[in-house]
N, C-alpha and C positions, 0 to 999 in steps of 0.2 A: 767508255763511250767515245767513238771517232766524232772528232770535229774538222771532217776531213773538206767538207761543204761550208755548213753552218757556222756562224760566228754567233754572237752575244744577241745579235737582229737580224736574224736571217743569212741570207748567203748576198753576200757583197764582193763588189770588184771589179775590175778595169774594163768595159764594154767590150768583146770579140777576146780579152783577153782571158781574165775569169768567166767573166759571163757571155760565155760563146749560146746561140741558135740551138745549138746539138746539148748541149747544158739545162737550155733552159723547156727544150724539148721531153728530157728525160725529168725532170724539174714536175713537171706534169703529169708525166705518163706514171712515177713514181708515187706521187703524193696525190692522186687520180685512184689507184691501185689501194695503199693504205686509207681509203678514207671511202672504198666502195664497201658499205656496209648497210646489209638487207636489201629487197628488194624493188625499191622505191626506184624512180627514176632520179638521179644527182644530179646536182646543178654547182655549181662553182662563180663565184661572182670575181670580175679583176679590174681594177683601177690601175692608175699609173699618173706620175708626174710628169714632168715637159718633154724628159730629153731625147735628143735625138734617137738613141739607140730603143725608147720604150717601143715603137711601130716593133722592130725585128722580133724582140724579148716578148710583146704580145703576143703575134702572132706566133710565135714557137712554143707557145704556152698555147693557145690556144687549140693547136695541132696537134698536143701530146696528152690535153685533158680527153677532148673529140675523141682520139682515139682507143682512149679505156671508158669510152659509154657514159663520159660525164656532158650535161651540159652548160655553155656557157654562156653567162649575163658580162657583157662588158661595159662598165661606166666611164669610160674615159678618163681625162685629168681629175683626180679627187682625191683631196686629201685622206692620208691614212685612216684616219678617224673615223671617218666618213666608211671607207670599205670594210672596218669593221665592224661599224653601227650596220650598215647596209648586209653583210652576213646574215648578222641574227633576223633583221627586220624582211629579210625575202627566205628567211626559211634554206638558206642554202647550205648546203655541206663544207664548204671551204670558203673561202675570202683570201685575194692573191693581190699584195701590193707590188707596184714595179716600181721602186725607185732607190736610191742611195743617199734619200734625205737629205743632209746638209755639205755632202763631197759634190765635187766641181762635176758638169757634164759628160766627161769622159767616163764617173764610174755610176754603176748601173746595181740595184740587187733586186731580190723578192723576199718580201715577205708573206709568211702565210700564216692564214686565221684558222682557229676551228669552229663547228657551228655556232659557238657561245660568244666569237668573236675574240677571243682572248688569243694570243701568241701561243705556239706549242712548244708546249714541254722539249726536254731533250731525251725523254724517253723516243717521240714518236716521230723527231728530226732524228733519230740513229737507226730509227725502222725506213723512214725516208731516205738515209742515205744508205743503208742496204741495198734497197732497191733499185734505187740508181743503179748503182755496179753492179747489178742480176741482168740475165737475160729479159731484157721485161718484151720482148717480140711473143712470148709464150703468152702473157698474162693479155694481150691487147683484146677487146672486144669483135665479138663477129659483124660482120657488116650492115648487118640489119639492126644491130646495136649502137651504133656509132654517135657520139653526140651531133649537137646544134649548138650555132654560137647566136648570140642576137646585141645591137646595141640595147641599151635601155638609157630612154630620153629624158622618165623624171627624175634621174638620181641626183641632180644638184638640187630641184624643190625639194625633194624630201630628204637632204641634208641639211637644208637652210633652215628650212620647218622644223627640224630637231634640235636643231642650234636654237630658234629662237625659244625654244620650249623648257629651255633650262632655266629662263628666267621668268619673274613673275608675270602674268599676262595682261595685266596694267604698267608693267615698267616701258616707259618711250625715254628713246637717247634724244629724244629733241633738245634742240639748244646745242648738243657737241659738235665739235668739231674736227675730225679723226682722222689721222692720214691713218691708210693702211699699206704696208708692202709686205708685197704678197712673194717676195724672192724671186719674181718669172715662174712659179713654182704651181702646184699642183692643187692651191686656192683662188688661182687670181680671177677665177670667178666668184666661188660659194661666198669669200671671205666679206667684197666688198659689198656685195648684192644682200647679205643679212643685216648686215651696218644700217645700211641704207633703208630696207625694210624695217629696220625698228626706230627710227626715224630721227639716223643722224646725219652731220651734212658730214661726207665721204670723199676724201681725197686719194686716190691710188696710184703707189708706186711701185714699180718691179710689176708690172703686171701684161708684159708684152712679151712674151716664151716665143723663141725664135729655134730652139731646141740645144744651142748653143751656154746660153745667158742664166742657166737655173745657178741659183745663191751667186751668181759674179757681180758683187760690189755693190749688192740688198741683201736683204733679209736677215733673220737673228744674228746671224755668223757674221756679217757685215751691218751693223746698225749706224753707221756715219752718215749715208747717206739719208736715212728718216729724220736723226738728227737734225739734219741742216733745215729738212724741209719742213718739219714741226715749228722748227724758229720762225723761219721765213714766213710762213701763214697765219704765224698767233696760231697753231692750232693748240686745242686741249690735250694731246696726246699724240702719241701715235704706236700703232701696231706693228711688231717685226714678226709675220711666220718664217719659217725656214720650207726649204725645196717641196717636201710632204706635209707640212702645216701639220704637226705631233708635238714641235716647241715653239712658245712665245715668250717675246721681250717686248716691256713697254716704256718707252720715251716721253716722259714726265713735258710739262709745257717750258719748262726752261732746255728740252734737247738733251735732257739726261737718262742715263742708262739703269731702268730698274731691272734687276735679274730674278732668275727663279726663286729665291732663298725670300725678297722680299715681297714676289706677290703670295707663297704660301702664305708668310705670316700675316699676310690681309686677308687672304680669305680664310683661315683657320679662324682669325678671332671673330670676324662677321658670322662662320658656320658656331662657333662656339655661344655667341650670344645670339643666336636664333634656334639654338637647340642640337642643331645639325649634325655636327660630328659625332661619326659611329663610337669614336671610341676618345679618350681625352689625349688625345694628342695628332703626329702627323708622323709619316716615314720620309726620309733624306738619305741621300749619298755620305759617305765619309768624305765628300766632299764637299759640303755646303757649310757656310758660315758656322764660327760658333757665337756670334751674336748673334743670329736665330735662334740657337738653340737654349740661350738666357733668355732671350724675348721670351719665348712659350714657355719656358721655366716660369717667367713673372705672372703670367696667367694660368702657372696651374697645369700646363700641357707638356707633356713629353714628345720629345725627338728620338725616334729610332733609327738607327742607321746602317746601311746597308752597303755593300760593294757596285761602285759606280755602274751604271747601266739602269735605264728604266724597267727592263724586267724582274730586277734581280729589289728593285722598288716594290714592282706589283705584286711579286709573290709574296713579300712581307706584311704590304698592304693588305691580302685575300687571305693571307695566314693567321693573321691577329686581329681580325675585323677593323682596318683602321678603313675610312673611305678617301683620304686625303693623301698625295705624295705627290715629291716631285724632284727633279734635281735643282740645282744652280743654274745649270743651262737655259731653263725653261721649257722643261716637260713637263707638264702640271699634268695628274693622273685625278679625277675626281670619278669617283668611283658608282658614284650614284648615276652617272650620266653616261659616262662611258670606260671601254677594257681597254683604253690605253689613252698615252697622252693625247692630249687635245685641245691646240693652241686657240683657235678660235671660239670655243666654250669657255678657256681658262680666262681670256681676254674678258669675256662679257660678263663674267664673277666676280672680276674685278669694277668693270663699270657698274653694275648693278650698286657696289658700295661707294664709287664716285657719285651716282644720281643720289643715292640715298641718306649719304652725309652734305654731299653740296659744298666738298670743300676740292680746291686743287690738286690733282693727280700728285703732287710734288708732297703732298701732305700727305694724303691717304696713303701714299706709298713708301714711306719715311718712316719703317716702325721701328727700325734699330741703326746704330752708325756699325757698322761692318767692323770686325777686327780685321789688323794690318795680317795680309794673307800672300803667301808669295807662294809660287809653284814654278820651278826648272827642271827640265827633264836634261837626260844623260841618255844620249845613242852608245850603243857598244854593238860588237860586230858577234860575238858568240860568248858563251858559256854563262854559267851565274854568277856576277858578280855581287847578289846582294847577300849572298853563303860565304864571301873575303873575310875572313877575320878584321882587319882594317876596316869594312866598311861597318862591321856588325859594333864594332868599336866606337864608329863616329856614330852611327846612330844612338846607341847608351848616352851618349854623350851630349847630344841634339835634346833629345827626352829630357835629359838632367838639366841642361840650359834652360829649356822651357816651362819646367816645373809643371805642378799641377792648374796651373790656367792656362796652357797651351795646347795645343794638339800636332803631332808629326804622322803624316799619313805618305807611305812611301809604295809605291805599285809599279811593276810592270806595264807598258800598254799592251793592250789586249790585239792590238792591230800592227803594231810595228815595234821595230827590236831598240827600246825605247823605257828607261825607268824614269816614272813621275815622281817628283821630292817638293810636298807640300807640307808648308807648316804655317801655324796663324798662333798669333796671343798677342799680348796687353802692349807690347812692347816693340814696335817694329824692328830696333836695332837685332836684339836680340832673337826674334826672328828670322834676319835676315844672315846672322852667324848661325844659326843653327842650318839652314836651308845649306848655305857655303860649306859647312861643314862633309854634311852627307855627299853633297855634289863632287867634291873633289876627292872623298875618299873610293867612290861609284867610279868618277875620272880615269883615276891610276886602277884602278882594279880592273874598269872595263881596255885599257890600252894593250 
């Protein structure tokens, strides 16, 4: 299968440079074409986050769906989550995100939904990028065919209303007090405006998108600045979405950093002693703590683990009936609620078990002390270096250092010419020799 487009989330890349007009034109016209099935009229729903380039990237989508006879619903800035809920909830044939989530303003992508809202397969992104490179002027609709596009004005009430619906319908945040930052990103409406409506007092930062400013020095990827401002207010918390609001981090009232690893194991054990969990346990990256993975051991629950990417989470999650995953990062995937991550949902699952125990964020969120966890990566310019006998050598070796209470997780990135060398156990020192180890033999092999 070509992954000549697509990546692990869609098709991503440098605004006018990947992601050209004429790209995202054919983007359209392509995924318009595979997804005109039966004779109904199609509809297509597209969001987008801040950035500059989303106006071009809209409109070139919009022009290329119009023209194979699709119509289209456009909701403006709204987080991922939201255009997928919004998918299934209007009945439409596709759902089109525009944004690059948590990379700086210059890069731009799309993602796309199917009616069920879930991500496509890479069966029907290699049928999609066939069509790209076909003559698609043949397949275009007749004139009298041609779509409509329209804005639609309630899509943030009825995202906010589905946010708050995930919790119970007597639960009130009264009494918190909650910065939220919103990255400049593609919540800085929904995110504070549900807060607020369930009736907490609401502090918002990163929420002034100038088209420039999406995730620059807010939001998850940046959490220093909520930090400070949690301190400074005595607030209870604080919220970090990232650019598309698909991951959240929460900021304990001492200005501390809780990650995805630690809000799973909060809401897992609240879904576990309320019944909840589809199955006894949760899905994770081979990147998340292995002190999670004891913690839910202590209760009884299994960690399944998966190759980094949220997707590659949810297929596991929809394969083994599990309803809970997420990564380290802060993509918490709750399944009963929604087909992909969902930081603003994840957020409130966790406050729900703040109101409910009535104890300090810093507590509730404290299920495990982290093992000592170090991760370097090694640029090299070509070839494989991780096939070196020398390095296959050091890693034997890393493994054996770290025995069986350890873990060594060593990957390619999936995005640049870039090997990641992660290892965690009981011992830092010896962590930290094993990690050196692999690095320097990756080093000389990649020079």
């Amino acid at each position: 299968m070509t992954r000549k487009y697509f990546g692990t989330d869609g098709i991503r890349g440098r605004a006018n440079g990947v992601i050209t007009p004429d790209l995202a034109l054919r983007v359209g016209q392509a995924t318009g074409i595979a997804f005109r099935r039966g004779e109904h009229r199609h509809r297509v729903v597209i969001g987008k986050d801040t950035r500059l380039s989303g106006y071009m990237i809209e409109n070139a989508l919009v022009a290329g769906f119009t023209s194979v006879g699709m119509d289209v619903l456009l909701l403006g800035p709204m987080p991922t989550p939201a255009v997928a809920m919004l998918t299934r909830s209007m009945r439409a044939d596709l759902g089109v995100m525009i944004s690059a989530s948590h990379n700086p303003y210059e890069d731009n992508g799309i993602k796309l939904f199917g009616p069920d809202g879930y991500k496509l397969n890479d069966e029907v992104e290699s049928e999609i990028t066939r069509l790209i490179d076909s003559d698609l002027g043949r397949q275009l609709a007749p004139a009298a065919m041609l779509g409509r596009a329209k804005r639609i004005e309630s899509a943030h009430a009825r995202y906010i209303e589905f946010a708050k619906r995930t919790l119970p319908r007597n639960l009130s945040l009264d009494g918190l007090r909650i910065v939220v930052d919103c990255a400049n990103g593609a919540a800085y409406k929904v995110a504070p405006e549900a807060l607020w409506e369930l009736g907490a007092e609401v502090i918002t930062i990163g929420d002034e998108p100038d088209g420039f400013n999406i995730n620059k020095d807010v939001g998850s990827t940046r959490p220093e600045a909520l930090s400070n401002k949690v301190r400074e207010l005595r607030a209870d918390l604080g919220i970090a979405l990232d650019g598309d609001a698909d991951r959240v981090l929460i900021i304990d009232e001492h200005g501390q950093v809780v990650d995805g690893d630690q809000l799973m194991a909060v809401i897992a054990r609240s879904w576990q002693e309320d019944g909840r969990l589809a199955a006894p346990g949760i899905v994770a990256t081979v990147m998340s703590n292995l002190g999670l993975e004891r913690y839910l051991a202590g209760l009884g629950l299994s960690l399944a683990r998966t190759a980094v990417g949220d997707r590659y989470v949810l297929e596991h999650m929809r394969a083994h009936g599990f309803n809970l995953g997420g990564e380290q990062s802060g993509h918490i995937i709750l399944s009963d609620y929604a087909t992909t991550g969902d930081g603003l949902v994840a957020a409130l699952q966790l406050l729900a078990v703040v109101k409910r125990q009535e104890r300090p964020v810093s507590e509730v969120c404290h299920c495990f002390d982290p093992l000592p966890q170090i991760l370097k990566n090694v640029r090299y310019k070509q070839g494989r270096p991780l096939e070196e006998k020398p390095v296959v050598s050091a890693i034997k070796a890393a493994e054996q250092l770290l025995g069986e209470g350890g873990r060594l997780v060593i990957r390619p990135s999936g995005t640049e010419p870039v090997i990641r060398v992660m290892a965690e156990g009981d011992d830092r020192d010896l962590v930290m020799r094993a990690v050196d180890g692999v690095v320097e033999a990756v080093t000389r092999a990649a020079a």
